[in-house]
Structure formats: C-alpha cells, structure tokens
Wavefront OBJ file of the C-alpha trace (Angstrom):
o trace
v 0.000 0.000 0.000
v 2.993 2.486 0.941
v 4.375 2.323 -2.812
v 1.178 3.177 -4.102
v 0.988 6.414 -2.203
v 4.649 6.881 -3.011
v 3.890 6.759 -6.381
v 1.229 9.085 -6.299
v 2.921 11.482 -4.780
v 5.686 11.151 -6.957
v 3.239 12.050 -9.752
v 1.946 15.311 -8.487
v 5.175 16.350 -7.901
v 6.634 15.855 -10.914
v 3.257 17.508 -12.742
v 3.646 20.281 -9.985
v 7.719 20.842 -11.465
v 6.344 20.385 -14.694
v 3.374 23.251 -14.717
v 5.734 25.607 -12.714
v 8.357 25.242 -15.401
v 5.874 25.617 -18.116
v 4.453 28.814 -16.712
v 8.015 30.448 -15.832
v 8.696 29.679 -19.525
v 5.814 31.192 -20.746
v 6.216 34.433 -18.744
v 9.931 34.351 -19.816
v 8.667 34.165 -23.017
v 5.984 36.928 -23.255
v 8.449 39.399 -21.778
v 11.249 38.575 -24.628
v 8.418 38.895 -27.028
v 7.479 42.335 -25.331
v 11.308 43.421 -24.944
v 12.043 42.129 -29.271
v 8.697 44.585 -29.972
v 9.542 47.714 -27.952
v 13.089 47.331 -29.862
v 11.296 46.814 -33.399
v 9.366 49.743 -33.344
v 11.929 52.114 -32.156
v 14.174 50.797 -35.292
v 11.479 51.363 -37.698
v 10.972 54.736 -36.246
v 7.359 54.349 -34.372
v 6.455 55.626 -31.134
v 7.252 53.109 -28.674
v 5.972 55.298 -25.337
v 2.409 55.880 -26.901
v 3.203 59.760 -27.298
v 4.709 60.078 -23.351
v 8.037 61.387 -24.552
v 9.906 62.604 -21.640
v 9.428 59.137 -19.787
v 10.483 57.386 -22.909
v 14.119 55.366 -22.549
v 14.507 56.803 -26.236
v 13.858 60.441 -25.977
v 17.212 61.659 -26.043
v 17.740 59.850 -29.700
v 14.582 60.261 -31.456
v 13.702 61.905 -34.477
v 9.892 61.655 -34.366
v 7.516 65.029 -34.934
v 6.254 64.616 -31.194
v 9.832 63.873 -29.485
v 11.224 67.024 -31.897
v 8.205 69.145 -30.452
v 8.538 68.207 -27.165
v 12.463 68.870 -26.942
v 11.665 72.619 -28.496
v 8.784 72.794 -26.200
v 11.781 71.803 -23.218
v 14.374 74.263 -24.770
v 12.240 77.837 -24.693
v 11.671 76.689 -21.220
v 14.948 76.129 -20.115
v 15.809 79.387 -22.067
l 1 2 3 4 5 6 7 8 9 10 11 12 13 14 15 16 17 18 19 20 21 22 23 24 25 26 27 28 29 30 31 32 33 34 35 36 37 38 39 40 41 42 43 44 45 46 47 48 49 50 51 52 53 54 55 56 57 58 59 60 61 62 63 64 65 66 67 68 69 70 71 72 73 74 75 76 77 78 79
C-alpha cells in the first residue's frame, strides 16, 4: 500500500515541477516577445511610449515630430 501512495505522490510532484516550469517559460517568453517589440518599433521609427516622450528610454535619440516638439517645447523653457 505504501508504494502506491509513493507513487502518487511522486506524480503530483513531478506535474507540480512540470506546470511551474511551463508557466516560468511562458512568462519568460511573453516578456522577450514584449522586450524584441519595444526594440522593433523604435528601429522602424514608431512611437514606442504611446506619445509620453519625456518618460520614454529613447527620448534623447529620437527623431519623431512629437519627441522634436517636445524637446523645443523643453528648450524655450529652459531658455
């Protein structure tokens, strides 16, 4: 009777290792997917910080109308 329960339990933890790896993989995943996006769009020249430009990582380097408004808009109020 003892190796049955050993064996069961030997089976959920195994399925336990098995859905915790699967779901660290697919969050591991998702991110790298969000990550190779984010660094897409910013080479093809689109707006990766939905029009929030002074929060945006590329600000300093970008060449869009909005991030070219919004550093004039920063230098006559500096000046």
């Amino acid at each position: 009777m003892k190796k049955s329960s050993e064996n069961m339990s030997s089976r959920r933890e195994l399925m336990a290792k098995v859905l915790r790896g699967g779901v660290v993989g697919l969050i591991g995943a998702g991110g790298g997917a969000a990550v190779a996006k984010r660094r897409r769009l910013a080479g093809q020249g689109k707006c990766i910080s939905k029009g929030v430009c002074r929060g945006c990582g590329v600000f300093e380097e970008c060449g869009l109308p909005a991030a070219l408004s919004a550093k004039e808009f920063l230098r006559r109020q500096d000046g």
